[in-house]
matplotlib code that plots the C-alpha trace (Angstrom):
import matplotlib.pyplot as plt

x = [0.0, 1.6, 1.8, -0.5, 0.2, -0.2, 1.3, 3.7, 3.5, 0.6, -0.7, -3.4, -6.3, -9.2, -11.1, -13.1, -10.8, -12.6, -9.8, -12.3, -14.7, -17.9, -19.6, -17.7, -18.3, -21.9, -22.7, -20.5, -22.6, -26.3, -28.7, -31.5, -29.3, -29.9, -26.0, -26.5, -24.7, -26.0, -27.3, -24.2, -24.0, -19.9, -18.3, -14.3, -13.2, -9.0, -7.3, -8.2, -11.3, -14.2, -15.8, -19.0, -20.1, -23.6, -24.6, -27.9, -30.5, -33.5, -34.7, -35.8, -32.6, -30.9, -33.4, -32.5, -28.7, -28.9, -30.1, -31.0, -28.2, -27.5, -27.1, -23.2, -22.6, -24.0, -22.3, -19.0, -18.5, -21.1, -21.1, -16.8, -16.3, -13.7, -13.6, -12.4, -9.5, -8.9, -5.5, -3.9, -5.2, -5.2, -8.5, -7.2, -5.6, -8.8, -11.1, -8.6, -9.3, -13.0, -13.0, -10.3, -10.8, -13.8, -16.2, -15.3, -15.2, -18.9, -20.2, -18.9, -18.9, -22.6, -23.9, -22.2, -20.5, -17.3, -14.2, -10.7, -9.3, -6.8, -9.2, -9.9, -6.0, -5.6, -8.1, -7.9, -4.2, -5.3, -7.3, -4.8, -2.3, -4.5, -5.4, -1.8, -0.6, -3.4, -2.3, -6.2, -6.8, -5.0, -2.0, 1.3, 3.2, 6.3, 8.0, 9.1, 6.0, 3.9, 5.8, 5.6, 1.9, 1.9, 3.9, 1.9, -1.6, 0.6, 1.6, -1.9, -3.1, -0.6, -1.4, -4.6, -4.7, -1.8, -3.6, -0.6, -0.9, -0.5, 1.7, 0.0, 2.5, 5.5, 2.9, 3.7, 0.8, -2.3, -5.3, -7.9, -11.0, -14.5, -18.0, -21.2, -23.1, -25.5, -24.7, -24.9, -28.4, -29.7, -27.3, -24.2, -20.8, -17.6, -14.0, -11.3, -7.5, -5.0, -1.2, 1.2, 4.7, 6.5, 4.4, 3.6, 0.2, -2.9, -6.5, -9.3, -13.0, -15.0, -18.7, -20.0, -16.0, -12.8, -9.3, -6.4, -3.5, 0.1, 3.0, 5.7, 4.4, 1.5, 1.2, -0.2, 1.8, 0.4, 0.2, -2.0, -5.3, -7.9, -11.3, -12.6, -12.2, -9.1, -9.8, -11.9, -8.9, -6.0, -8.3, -9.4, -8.0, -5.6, -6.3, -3.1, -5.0, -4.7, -8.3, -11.9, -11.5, -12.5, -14.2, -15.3, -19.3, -19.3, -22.4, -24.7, -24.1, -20.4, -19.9, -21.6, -19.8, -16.8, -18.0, -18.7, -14.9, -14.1, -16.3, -14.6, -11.3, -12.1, -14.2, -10.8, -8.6, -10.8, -11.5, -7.7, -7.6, -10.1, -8.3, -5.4, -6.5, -8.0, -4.6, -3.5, -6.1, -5.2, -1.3, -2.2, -4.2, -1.0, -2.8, -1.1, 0.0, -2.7, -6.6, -7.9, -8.9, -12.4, -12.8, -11.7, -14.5, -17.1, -15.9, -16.5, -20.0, -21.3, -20.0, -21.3, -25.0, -27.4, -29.4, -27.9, -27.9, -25.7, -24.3, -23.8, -21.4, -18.1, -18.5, -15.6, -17.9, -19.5, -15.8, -15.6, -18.4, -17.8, -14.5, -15.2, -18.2, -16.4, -13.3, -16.2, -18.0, -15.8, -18.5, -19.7, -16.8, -14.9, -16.9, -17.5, -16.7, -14.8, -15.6]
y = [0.0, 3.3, 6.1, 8.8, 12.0, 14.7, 13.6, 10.3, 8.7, 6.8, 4.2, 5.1, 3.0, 5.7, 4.6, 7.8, 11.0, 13.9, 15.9, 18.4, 19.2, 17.5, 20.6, 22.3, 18.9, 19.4, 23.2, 22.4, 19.1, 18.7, 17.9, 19.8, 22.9, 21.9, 22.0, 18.6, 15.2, 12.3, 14.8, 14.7, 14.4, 15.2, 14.7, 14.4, 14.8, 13.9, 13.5, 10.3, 9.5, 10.8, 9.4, 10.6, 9.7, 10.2, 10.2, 8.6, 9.7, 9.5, 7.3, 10.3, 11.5, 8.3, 8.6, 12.0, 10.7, 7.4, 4.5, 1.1, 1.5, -1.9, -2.3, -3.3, 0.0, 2.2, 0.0, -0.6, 2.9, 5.4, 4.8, 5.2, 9.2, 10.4, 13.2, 10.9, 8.4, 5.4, 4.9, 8.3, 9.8, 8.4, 8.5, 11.0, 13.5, 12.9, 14.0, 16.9, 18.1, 18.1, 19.2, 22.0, 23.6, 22.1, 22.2, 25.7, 27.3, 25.0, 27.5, 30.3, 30.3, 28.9, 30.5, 33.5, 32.3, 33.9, 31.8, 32.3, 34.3, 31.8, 29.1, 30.3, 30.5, 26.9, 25.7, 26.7, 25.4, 22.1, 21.9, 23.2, 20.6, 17.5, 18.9, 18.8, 15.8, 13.4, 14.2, 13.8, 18.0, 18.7, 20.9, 19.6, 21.9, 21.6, 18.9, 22.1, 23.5, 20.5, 20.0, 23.7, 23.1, 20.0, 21.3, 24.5, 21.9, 19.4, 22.2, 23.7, 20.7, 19.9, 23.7, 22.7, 19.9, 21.0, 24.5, 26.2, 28.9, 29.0, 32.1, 33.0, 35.5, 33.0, 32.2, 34.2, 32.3, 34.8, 34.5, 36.6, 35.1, 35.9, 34.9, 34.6, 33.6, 30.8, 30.8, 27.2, 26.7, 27.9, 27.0, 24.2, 24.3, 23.2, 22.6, 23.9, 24.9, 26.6, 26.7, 29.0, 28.1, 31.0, 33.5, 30.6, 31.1, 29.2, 30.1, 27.8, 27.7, 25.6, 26.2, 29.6, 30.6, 31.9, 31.8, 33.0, 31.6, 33.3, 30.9, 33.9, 37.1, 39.2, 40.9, 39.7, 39.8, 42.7, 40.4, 37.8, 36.6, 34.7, 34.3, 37.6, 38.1, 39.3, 43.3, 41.7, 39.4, 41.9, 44.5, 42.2, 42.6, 39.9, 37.1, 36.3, 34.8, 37.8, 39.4, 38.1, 36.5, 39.5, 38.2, 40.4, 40.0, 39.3, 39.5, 36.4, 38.2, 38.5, 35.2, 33.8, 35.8, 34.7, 30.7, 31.4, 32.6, 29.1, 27.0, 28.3, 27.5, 23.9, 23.0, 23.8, 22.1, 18.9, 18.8, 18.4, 16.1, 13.9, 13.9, 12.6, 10.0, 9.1, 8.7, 6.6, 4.3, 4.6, 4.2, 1.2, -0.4, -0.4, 2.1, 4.0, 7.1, 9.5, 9.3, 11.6, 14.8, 14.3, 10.8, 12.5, 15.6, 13.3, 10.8, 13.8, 14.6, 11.2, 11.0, 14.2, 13.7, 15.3, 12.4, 10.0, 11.1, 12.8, 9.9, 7.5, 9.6, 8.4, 4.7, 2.9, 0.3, 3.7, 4.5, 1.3, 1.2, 4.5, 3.8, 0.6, 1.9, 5.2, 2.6, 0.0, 3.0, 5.7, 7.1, 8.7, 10.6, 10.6, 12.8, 15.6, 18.9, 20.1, 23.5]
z = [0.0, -1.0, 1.8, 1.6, -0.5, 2.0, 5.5, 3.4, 7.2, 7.0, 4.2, 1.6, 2.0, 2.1, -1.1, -3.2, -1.9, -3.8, -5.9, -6.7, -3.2, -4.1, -3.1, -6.4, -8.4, -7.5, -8.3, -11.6, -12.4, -10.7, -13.6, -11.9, -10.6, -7.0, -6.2, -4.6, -4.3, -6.4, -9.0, -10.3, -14.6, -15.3, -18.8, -18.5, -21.8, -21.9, -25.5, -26.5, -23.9, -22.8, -19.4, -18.0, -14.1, -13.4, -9.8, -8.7, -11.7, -11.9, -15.2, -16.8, -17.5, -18.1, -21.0, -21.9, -21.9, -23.1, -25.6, -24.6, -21.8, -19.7, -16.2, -16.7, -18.2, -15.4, -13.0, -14.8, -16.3, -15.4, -11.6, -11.3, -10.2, -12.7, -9.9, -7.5, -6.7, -4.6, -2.4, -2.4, 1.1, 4.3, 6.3, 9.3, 6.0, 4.5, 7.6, 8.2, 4.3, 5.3, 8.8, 8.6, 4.8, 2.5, 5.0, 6.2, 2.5, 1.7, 4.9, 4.4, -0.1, -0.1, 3.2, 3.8, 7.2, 8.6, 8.8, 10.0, 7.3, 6.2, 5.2, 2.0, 0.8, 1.9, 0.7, -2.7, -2.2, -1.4, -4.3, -6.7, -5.5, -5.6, -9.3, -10.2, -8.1, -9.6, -12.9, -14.1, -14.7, -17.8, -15.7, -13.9, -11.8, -11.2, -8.6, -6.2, -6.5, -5.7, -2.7, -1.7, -1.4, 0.0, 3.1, 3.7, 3.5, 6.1, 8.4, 8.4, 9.8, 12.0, 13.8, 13.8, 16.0, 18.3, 18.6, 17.7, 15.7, 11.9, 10.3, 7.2, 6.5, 5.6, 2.6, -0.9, -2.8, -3.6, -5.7, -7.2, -7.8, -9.8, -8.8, -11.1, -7.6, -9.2, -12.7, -12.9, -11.4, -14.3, -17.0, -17.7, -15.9, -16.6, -14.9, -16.7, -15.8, -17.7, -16.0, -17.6, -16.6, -17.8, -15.6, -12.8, -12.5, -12.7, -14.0, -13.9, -14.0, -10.9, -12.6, -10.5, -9.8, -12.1, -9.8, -10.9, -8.2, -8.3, -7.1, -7.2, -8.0, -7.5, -10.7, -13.6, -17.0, -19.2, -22.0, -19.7, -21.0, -20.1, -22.4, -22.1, -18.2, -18.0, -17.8, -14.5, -12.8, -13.0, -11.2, -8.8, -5.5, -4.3, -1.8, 0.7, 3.6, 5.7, 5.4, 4.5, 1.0, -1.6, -4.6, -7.8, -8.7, -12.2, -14.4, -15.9, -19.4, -19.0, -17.9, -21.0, -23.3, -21.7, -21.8, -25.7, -26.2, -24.3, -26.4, -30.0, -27.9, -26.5, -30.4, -32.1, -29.6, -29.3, -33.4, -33.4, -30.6, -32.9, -36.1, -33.8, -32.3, -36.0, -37.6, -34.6, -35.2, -38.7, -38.0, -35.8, -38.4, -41.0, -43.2, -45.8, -44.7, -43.0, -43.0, -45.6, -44.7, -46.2, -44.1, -40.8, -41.2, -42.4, -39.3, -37.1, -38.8, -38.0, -34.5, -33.5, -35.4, -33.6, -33.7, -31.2, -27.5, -25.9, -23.7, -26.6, -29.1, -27.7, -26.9, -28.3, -30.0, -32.0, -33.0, -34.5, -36.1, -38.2, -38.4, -40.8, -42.4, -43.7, -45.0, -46.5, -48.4, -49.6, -51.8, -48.0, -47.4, -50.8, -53.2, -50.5, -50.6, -48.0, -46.8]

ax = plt.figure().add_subplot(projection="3d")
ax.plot(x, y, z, "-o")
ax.set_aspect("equal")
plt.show()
């Protein structure tokens, strides 16, 4: 059994440690907007996979997602939290995760509560490090860094339970951070993270919430940019654990504009990821060269038909299947035009 990531004493046997707080996974994911567990509907969408985790839905929105889906699936595939992981906490780092920072934040983010003022800072450090140490959130910080966090998270709770108290101000990690306060009651969420390593700093989107996290400065770059919100984050004021956390009020209308600019980003970067995955296949298979350019868009207009439901486009059987019907009738894909 491998020692747990956070205190590296004790072994890792705690089964379904949340990277993500499921209160975040929740406002990001609940099908009815309720911002509850077990409502959960959450696509990951890596390079060559896409998993989805649905919590405990009702059949009416199994039948919105799905066609003619089996029991082995939803136990198999849909049931496994891709916002989770087995064996990498123990159970006493585990309870101190939720009894000394996510349960804090949950309070005082969703009711308004006041907290020690250093909650916020390490709590948003803990889940920045368990992004990056999981290696399941599309970033990686670097080896110094991770451990930078990882002691600051150790220490926190180690003052905590000896009552000793914890100097914030040895701590040059600040954040700024945006808030549409319910955006995702009403409409879709997502989780995304963007690292850049020359500036070290970190943006992400957690549904209702945009943080930006500095690791060594507290200026953003001039040229920095970030979907539209930018003009918000580098007026934002800066979060070092020593106040109340300050977060800007963003509009419903701004957010969506800024979610559009996203959505041209991630259709560009996951057409690409598509046509590679296609000439792997294609590679693998001992085809000439590269699949056509007309196969690949006319692959992609099948698989993404507007027909089949929204759970079913990327089973691997379906890849299969249009795989070998587009190389058993060219006359689908070879006489197109290609706009």
């Amino acid at each position: 059994m491998a020692k747990c990531l956070i205190c590296q004493e004790r072994e890792a046997t705690k089964k379904n440690s949340h990277i993500i707080p499921s209160f975040l996974v929740a406002m990001v994911t609940s099908y009815d907007g309720s911002y509850k567990r077990d409502k959960e509907i959450l696509f990951l969408i890596k390079n060559f996979k896409t998993k989805i985790y649905t919590g405990n839905l009702p059949s009416t929105e199994y039948d919105r997602l799905f066609d003619d889906l089996t029991e082995e699936r939803i136990e198999n595939e849909l049931k496994i939290n891709t916002a989770a992981q087995d064996y990498i906490f123990c159970p006493k780092c585990e309870s101190d995760l939720s009894q000394y920072l996510e349960a804090p934040y949950a309070s005082c983010l969703n009711g308004n509560k006041k907290i020690a003022n250093e909650i916020p800072l390490i709590f948003w450090i803990s889940v920045i490090w368990r992004m990056s140490v999981t290696g399941n959130s599309g970033f990686k910080l670097s080896i110094d860094t991770e451990e930078k966090l990882r002691n600051i998270i150790h220490s926190y709770f180690e003052h905590q339970i000896s009552g000793s108290k914890f100097s914030i101000t040895d701590i040059t990690i600040n954040y700024r951070i945006l808030h549409c306060k319910d955006y995702c009651r009403k409409k879709a969420g997502y989780i995304y993270a963007e690292y850049h390593e020359e500036d070290d700093l970190l943006t992400m989107n957690i549904g209702d919430l945009v943080i930006c996290c500095m690791f060594s400065s507290d200026v953003l770059p001039s040229h920095y940019t970030y979907f539209g919100l930018e003009k918000y984050l580098k007026t934002a004021p800066i979060n070092r654990g020593q106040g109340a956390e300050q977060r800007v009020n963003i509009s419903e209308d701004e957010y969506t504009k800024s979610i559009k600019h996203f959505i041209h980003f991630a259709v560009d970067k996951k057409k690409k990821d598509e046509f590679k995955k296609l000439d792997t296949i294609w590679k693998e298979l001992n085809l000439f060269g590269q699949m056509p350019m007309k196969m690949k868009i006319t692959f992609l207009l099948m698989l993404y038909d507007d027909t089949v439901k929204l759970g079913d486009k990327h089973t691997t059987s379906r890849y299969i299947q249009i795989f070998y019907y587009l190389l058993k009738n060219i006359d689908a894909w070879f006489l197109k035009t290609v706009l």
